[in-house]
C-alpha positions, 0 to 999 in steps of 0.5 A: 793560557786563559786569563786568572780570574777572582776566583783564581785569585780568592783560591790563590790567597786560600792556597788552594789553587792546583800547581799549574794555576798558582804559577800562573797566578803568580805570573799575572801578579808579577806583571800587574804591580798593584793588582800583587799589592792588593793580592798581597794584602789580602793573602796577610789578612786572611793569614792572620785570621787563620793563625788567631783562629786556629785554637778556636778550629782546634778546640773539640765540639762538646759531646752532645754535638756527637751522633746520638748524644741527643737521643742519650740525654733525651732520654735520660732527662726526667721532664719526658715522662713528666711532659708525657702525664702532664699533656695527659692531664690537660687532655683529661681537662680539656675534655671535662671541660668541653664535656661541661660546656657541652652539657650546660650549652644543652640544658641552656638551648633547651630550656629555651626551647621550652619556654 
């Protein structure tokens, strides 16, 4: 039989270790007293954080967590089409502006062209 290794050991305290390997595992401790000691201060920890943190695991996700909710309140929220007219609006300034620019930048070279 191979030796328990700390993964064994983290899978035993998880109690997911298969059958053959917790009673392997549960060989090796009863050898080794203080490596049981340590194991079984471990195993009360982690029992006791999965027992305080059972109701959190039970609670349900609020439904916007459930598959295509986003997509549901996305297009149920009224600031899309108001984000869709004001980028448009900006675009139109932008380019008025630049078109502005433009415009005086030419009027500016060329005046001192002439001169």
């Amino acid at each position: 039989m191979p030796d328990i290794t700390e993964i064994e050991i983290q899978l035993y305290i998880d109690h997911s270790l298969s059958e053959e390997r917790r009673l392997a595992v549960r060989k090796h401790l009863f050898n080794d007293l203080s490596s049981a000691q340590r194991i079984g201060t471990y195993e009360r920890h982690a029992d006791a954080l999965r027992r305080a943190l059972i109701p959190v695991a039970e609670t349900p996700l609020p439904s916007i967590f459930e598959p295509n909710s986003l997509e549901t309140e996305l297009s149920r929220s009224p600031s899309i089409p108001l984000n869709a007219v004001s980028g448009a609006l900006l675009a139109i300034l932008v380019t008025y502006v630049a078109w502005g620019w433009g415009g005086l930048l030419t009027h500016q070279i060329t005046h001192t062209l002439l001169r």
